[in-house]
C-alpha positions as CSV (number, residue, x, y, z in Angstrom):
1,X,29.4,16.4,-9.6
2,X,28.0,17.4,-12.8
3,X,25.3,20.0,-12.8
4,X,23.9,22.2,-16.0
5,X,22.9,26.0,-16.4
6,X,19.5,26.8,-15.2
7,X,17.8,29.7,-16.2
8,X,13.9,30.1,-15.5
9,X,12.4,33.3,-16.3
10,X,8.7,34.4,-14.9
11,X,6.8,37.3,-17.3
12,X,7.9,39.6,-14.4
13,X,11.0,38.2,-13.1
14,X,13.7,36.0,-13.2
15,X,13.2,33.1,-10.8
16,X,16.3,31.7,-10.6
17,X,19.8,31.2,-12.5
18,X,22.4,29.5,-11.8
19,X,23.6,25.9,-11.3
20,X,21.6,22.9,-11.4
21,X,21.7,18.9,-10.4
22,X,18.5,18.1,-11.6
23,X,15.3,18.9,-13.2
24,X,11.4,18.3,-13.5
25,X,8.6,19.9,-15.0
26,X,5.1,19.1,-16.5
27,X,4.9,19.0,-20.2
28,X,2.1,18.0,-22.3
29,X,3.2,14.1,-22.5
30,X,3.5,14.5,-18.4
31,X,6.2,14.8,-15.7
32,X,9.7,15.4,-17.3
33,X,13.0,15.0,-16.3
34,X,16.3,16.4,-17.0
35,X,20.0,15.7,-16.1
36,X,23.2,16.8,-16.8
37,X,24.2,15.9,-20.7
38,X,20.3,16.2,-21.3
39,X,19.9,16.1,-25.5
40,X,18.3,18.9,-27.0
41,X,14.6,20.1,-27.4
42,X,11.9,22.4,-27.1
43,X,8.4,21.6,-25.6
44,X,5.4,23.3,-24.2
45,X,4.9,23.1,-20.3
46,X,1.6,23.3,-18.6
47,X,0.7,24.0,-15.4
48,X,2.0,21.9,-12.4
49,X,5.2,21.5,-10.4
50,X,8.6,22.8,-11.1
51,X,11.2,20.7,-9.4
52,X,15.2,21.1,-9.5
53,X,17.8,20.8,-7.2
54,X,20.5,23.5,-7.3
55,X,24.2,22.2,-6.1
56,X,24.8,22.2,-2.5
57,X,21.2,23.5,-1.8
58,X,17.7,21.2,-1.0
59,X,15.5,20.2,-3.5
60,X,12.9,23.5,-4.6
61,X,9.0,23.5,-5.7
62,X,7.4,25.9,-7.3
63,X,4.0,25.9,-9.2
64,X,4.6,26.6,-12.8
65,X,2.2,27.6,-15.4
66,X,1.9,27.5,-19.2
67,X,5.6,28.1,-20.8
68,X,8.5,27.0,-22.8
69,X,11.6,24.7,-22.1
70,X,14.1,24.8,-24.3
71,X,17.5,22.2,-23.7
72,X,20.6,23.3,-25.5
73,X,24.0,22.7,-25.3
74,X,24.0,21.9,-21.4
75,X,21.9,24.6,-20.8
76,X,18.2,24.8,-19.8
77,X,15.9,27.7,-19.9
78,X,12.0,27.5,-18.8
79,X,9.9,30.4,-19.6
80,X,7.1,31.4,-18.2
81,X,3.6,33.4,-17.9
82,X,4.4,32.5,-13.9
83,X,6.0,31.0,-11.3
84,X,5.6,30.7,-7.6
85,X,7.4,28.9,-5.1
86,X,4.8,27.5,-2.1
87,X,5.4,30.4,0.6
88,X,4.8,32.8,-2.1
89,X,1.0,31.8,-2.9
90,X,-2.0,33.2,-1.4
91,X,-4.4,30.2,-0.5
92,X,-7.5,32.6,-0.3
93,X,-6.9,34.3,-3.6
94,X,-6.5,31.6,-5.2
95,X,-9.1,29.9,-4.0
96,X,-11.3,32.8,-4.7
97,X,-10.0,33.0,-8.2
98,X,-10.7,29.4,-9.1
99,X,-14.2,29.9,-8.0
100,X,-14.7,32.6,-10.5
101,X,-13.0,30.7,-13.2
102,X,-15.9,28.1,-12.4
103,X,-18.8,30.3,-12.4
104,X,-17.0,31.9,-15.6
105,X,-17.1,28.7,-17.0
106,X,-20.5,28.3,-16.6
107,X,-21.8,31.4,-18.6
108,X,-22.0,31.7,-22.6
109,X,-19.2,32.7,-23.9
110,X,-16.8,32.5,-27.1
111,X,-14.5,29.7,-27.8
112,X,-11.8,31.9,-26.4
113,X,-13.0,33.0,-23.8
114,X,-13.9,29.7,-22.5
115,X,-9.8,28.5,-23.0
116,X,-9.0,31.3,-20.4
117,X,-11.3,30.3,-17.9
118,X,-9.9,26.6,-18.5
119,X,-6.5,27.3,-18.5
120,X,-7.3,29.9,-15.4
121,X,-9.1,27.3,-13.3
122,X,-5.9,24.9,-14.1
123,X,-3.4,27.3,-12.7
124,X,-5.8,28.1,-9.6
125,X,-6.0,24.5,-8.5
126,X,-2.3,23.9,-9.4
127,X,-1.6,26.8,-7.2
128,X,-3.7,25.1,-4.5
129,X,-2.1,22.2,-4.5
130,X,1.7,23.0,-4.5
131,X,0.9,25.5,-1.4
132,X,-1.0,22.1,0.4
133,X,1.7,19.6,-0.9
134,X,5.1,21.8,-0.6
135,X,4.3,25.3,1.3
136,X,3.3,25.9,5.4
137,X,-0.1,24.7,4.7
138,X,-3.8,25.9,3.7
């Protein structure tokens, strides 16, 4: 069975290291997948859904947000401002905390400012929907 390293790495924590079968992230062209003997690259990954499949183990989910993978030499490593597995996120608070990306949205602001609340209201909904398709429901 050939499998690859797997490293994934949170701003907080590592999320997981070890063996892997396969791979799949969101990256700005879309859904990406990698397999053993994978060639090398770098690209940017935006929020959606992490998906690998550690040897001997079920297939994991996890909502991902904005981040780096990087493919080198058989090994893999994702990192990330965050990552979450389904059981993990708070439906409420993040349904509270896409609502005040929306209203924030909504006022005048700078340039700046309104890329945060974009890329905020992105990682709320993609929160919201990994915990409704993956986790123990809403």
């Amino acid at each position: 069975m050939n499998t690859f390293h797997l490293q994934i790495l949170a701003s907080d924590k590592t999320f997981y290291t070890g063996e892997c079968l396969s791979l799949s992230l969101p990256i700005q062209d879309g859904q990406y997948g990698i397999l053993p003997g994978h060639c090398n690259m770098i690209a940017a990954v935006v929020p959606g859904t992490l998906t690998f499949h550690p040897p001997g183990l079920s297939v994991r989910h996890a909502a991902i947000s904005n981040g780096l993978l990087k493919v080198e030499d058989h090994d893999v490593l994702i990192l990330a401002n965050t990552i979450e597995r389904p059981e993990e996120i708070d439906a409420n608070r993040a349904r509270r905390a896409a609502e005040a990306a929306r209203e924030a949205l909504h006022q005048k602001m700078g340039w700046a400012e309104y890329h945060i609340a974009q890329a905020n209201l992105a990682r709320e909904i993609n929160r919201l929907r990994v915990k409704q398709e993956f986790g123990t429901g809403l």
